[in-house]
N, C-alpha and C positions, 0 to 999 in steps of 0.2 A: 444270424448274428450281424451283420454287414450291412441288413436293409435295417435293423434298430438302431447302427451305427450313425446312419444317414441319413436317417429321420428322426434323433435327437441332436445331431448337427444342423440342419433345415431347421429346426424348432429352435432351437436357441439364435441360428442366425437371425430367424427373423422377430424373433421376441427383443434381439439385441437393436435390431431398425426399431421395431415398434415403439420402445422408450424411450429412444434416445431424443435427444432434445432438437429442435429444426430452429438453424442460423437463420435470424429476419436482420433484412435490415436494419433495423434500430441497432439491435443487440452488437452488431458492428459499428456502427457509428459513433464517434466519440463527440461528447458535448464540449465545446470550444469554451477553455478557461478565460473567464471574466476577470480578466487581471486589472488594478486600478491606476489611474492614470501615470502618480507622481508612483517613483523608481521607490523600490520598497527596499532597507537595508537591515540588516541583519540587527543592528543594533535598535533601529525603533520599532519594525516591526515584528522582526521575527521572534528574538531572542525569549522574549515574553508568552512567547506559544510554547515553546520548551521548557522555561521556567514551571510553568503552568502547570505542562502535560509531562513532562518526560524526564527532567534532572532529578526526579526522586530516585530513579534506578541508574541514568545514563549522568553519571556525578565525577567529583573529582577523584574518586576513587576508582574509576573505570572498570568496577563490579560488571557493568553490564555492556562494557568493547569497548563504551564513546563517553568522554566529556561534553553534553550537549552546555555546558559552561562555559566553553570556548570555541572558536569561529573554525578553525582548524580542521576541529572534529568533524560538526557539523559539514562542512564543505569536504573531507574526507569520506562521508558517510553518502551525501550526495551525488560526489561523482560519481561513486561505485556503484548508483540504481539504489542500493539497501536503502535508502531513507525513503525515497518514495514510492517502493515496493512494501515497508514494512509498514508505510501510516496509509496507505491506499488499500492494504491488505488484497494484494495480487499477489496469483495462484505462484507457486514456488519460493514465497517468503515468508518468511515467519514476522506473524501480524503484531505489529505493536499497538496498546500494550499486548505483551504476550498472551495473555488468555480473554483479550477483548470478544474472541466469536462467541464464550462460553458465559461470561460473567457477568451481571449489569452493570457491576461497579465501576469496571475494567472497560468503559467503551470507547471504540473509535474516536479518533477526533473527529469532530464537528467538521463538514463538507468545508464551509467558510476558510477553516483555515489550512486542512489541505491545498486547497485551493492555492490560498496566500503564499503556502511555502513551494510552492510546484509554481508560483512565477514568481517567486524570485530565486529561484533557480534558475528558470529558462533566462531572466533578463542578469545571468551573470553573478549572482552571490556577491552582493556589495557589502560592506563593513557597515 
């Protein structure tokens, strides 16, 4: 009984190496955000990505935690990581929109403006 113990232990250890996926270079390395020259501000550039993408749920009704209607929020939602966890859809947040992995309708934003709202974060969240 002890030597089947230890030989479906063995067997699975190494089935568990076998699959498992091997860290390359790239897979680590992050691609340096192409941020655009003039300072980008909430009111011309951003607010309209939200508009767009996200005030159907995230409204003044705050149905859905955040008024992305106002600058507040927004800048509320980004210090805490949630806004760029939820549209980058990294592992331990919940992807906005919410069933974007599963739906066609429901997709990621477009790379472009991720992009856009992760530097203007980094350069400060201007008005």
């Amino acid at each position: 009984m002890k030597k089947l113990i230890v030989i479906l232990a063995a067997i699975s250890i190494f089935a568990a190496c076998k699959t498992s996926k091997k860290t390359t270079s790239e897979d680590t390395l992050q691609k340096p955000l192409n941020c655009p020259d003039k300072e980008l501000t909430f009111n011309d550039d951003i607010k309209q990505i939200f508009k767009k993408n996200c005030t159907k749920c995230h409204n003044k009704n705050e149905k859905a935690g955040y008024n992305f209607h106002k600058l507040e929020f927004v800048k509320k939602a980004a210090k805490s990581g949630k806004l760029l966890g939820t549209i980058k859809h990294i592992k331990d947040y919940e992807p906005m929109p919410r069933y974007a992995p599963f739906l066609k309708y429901a997709s990621k934003l477009d790379q472009e403006y991720i992009d856009k709202i992760e530097c203007w974060i980094n350069s400060g969240m201007k008005e």
